[in-house]
Each structure stands twice: as structure tokens, then as C-alpha cells.
C-alpha positions in Angstrom: 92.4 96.6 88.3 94.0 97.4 91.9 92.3 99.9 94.1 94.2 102.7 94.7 94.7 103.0 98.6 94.7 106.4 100.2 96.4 107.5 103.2 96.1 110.3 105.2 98.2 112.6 106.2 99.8 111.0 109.4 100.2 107.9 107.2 102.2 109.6 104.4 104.6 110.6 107.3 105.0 107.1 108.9 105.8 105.9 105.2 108.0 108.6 104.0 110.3 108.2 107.2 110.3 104.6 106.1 111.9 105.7 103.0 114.4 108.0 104.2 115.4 105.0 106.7 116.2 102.9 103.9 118.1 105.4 101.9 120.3 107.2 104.7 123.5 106.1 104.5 123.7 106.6 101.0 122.6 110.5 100.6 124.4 113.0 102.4 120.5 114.4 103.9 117.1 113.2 103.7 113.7 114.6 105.7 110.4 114.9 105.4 110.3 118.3 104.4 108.9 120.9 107.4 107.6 123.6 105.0 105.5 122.0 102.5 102.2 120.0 104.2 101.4 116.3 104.3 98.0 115.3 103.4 96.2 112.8 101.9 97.6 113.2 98.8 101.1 112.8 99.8 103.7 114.2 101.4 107.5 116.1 100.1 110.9 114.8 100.6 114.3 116.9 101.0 116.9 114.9 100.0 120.7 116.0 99.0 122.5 113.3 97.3 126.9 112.5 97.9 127.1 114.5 94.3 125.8 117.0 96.7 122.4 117.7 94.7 119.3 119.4 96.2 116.5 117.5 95.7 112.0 117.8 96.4 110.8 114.6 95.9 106.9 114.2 96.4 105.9 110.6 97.3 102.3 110.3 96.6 100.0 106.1 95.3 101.3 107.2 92.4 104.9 107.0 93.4 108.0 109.2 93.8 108.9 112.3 91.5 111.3 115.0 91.8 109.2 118.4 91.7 112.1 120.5 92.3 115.9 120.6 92.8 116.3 123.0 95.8 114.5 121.8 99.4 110.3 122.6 99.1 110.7 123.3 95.8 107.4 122.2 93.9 108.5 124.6 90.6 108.4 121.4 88.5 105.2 120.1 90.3 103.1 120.4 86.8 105.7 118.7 84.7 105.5 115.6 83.5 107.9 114.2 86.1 109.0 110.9 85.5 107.6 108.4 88.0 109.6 106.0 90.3 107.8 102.9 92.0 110.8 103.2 94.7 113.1 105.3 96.4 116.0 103.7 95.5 114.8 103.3 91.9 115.4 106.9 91.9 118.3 107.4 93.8 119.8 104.3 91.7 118.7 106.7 88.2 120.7 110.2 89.2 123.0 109.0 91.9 126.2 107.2 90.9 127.6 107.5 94.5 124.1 106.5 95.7 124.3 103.2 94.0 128.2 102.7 94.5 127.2 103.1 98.1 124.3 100.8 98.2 125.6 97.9 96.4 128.9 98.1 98.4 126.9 97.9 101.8 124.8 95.2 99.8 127.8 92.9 99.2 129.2 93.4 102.6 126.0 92.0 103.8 126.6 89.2 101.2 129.7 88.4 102.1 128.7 87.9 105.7 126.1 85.7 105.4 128.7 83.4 103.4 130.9 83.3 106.5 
């Protein structure tokens, strides 16, 4: 079994703006969010998608959930959220546009490297 690794709560930052760099040009907004506190346990997301959805997505070892679907919104913080491993796992899940967008800069890329 893998130890879990803990970060604290500057480290959760660091790692959360490295999601929302990979992700930005396929949601409309995405921020760390400036209400709800960082801490070891994890930090909370803002992000609207191009269907123009709200989302709170907490990124904690045990991945990425949506707790709720306006910004610092943790109303859905005790459900059973489902569980991503990535950020674009689940962008790529509720985001049609997300993944039109993401696969369409992906074969550009593609089709560069063949030139």
C-alpha cells in the first residue's frame, strides 16, 4: 500500500494553480477560490465551465470532487461525491465543450509535430 502524502497548505496552492494552468483555455473561469481556506487537507476550486456552469471543486490526496455548483459552495461537501484522479477527468465527465476544446487543441498539437 502507498503512503498517503500530505501537503500543507502553501503546497495545495502551488498544486491547484497547476491544475487551473492546465485546464484554462477550456473553461470560461478557473481560481483557487479566495473565500474558502487552504490547508493541509486541501484546498477549493472555482471553476465555470463554456456551458457556463458554476462549479466548487475541492482537490484534496484523495482527488477532485465537486462540493457544490455555485463558487465556495461546500453544500454538497458530505455527499458521497464521486471522485476524480484528474482535473481533466472531470472536466472531460460534465463538459462536452471542455473536451471538444481539449482534444481540438490536442490534435492541432498533433498535427504540428507531423509537419
Amino acid at each position: 500500500m502507498q503512503d498517503e502524502i500530505v501537503l500543507d497548505a502553501q503546497q495545495w496552492l502551488r498544486e491547484a494553480e497547476d491544475h487551473i494552468r492546465d485546464v484554462q483555455k477550456h473553461v470560461k473561469h478557473a481560481a483557487v477560490s479566495s473565500t474558502l481556506p487552504s490547508s493541509n487537507a486541501g484546498v477549493h476550486l472555482n471553476i465555470t465551465t463554456l456551458e457556463e456552469e458554476n462549479l466548487c471543486v475541492q482537490l484534496s490526496a484523495s482527488g477532485l470532487c465537486i462540493v457544490g455548483h455555485t463558487f465556495d459552495d461546500t453544500s454538497l461537501e458530505k455527499n458521497n461525491c464521486q471522485m476524480y484522479e484528474t482535473i481533466h477527468a472531470l472536466l472531460d465527465s460534465l463538459s462536452p465543450k471542455y473536451r471538444e476544446s481539449f482534444s481540438s487543441e490536442l490534435q492541432t498539437k498533433l498535427l504540428q509535430l507531423l509537419q
